[in-house]
C-alpha positions in Angstrom: 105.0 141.6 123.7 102.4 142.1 126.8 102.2 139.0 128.8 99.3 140.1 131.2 97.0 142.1 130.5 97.5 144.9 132.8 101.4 144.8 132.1 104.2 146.0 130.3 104.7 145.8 126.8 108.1 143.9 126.9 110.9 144.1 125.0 111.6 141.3 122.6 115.0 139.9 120.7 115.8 137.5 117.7 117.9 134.5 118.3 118.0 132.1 115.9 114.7 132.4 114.1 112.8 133.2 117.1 111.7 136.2 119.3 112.7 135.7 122.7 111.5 138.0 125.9 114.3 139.9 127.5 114.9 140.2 131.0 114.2 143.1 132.9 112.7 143.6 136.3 109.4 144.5 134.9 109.3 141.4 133.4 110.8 139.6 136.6 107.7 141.3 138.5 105.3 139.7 135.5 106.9 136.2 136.2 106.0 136.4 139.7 102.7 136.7 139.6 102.3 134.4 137.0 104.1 131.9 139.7 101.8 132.7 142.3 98.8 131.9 140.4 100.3 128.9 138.7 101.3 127.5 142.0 97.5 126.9 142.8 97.3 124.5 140.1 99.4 122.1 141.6 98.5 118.5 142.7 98.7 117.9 145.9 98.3 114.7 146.5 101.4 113.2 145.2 103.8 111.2 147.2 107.6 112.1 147.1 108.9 109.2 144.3 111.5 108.9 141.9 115.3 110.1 141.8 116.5 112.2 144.3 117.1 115.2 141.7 117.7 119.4 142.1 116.9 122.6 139.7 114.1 121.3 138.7 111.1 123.1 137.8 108.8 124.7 134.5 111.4 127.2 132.8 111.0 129.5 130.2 113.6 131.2 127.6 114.6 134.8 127.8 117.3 136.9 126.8 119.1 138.8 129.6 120.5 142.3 129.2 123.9 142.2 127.4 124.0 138.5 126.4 123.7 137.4 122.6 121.7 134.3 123.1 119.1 132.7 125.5 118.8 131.2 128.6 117.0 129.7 130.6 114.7 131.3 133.9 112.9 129.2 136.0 109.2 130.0 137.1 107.9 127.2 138.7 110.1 125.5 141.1 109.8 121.9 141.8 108.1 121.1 145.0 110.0 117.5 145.7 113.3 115.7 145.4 112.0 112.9 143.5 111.7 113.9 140.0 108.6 111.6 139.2 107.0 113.1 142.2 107.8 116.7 140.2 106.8 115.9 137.0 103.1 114.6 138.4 103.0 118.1 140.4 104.2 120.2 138.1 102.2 118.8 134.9 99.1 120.3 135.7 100.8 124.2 136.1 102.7 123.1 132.8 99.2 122.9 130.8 98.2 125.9 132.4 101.1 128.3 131.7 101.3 126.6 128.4 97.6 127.3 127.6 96.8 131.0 129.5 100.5 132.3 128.4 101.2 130.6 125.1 103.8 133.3 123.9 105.7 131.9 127.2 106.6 128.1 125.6 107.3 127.1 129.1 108.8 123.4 129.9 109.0 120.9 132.0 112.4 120.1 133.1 114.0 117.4 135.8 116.9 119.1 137.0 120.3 117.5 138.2 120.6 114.5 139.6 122.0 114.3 143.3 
């Protein structure tokens, strides 16, 4: 499955009904870049608000070498500690990942609270 255009055509594993990416350092390389654009979609005029919360962030599914099942890698870390301050920031990247990389199903996630 190529993600960008110019990329890699990754490597790609069934777990429960679905194809899921696995993770190499190719694909590692791929998520960066995606950050780094994504991260320019951000609001920035939000106000830290909401529970004080960690790990937070937009996270995709993969597969990493020599597991069964997926897990969880995190693409777009959250900016704040407040979690509705994140979710307002982090929307906007959401709907873009979500609409440029579709094959990516990327979500929203609060993190831990403190």
């Amino acid at each position: 499955m190529k993600i960008l255009d110019s990329g890699v055509d990754h490597k790609t594993r069934n777990a429960f009904d679905k194809n899921y990416l696995v993770l190499t350092e190719s694909l590692r390389e791929e998520l960066n870049v995606i950050s780094d654009v994504a991260n320019t979609k951000q609001d920035t005029n939000v106000q830290d608000e909401g529970t004080s919360v960690f790990g937070g962030g937009i996270y995709i599914r993969v597969i990493e070498p020599r597991k069964k099942y997926p897990s969880r890698v995190c693409v777009v870390r959250a900016p704040f500690q407040g979690n509705v301050a994140n979710y307002k920031a982090l929307k906007p990247v959401l709907e873009y990942v979500n609409a440029v990389y579709p094959m990516l199903d990327a979500r929203y996630d609060d993190g831990n609270m403190d």
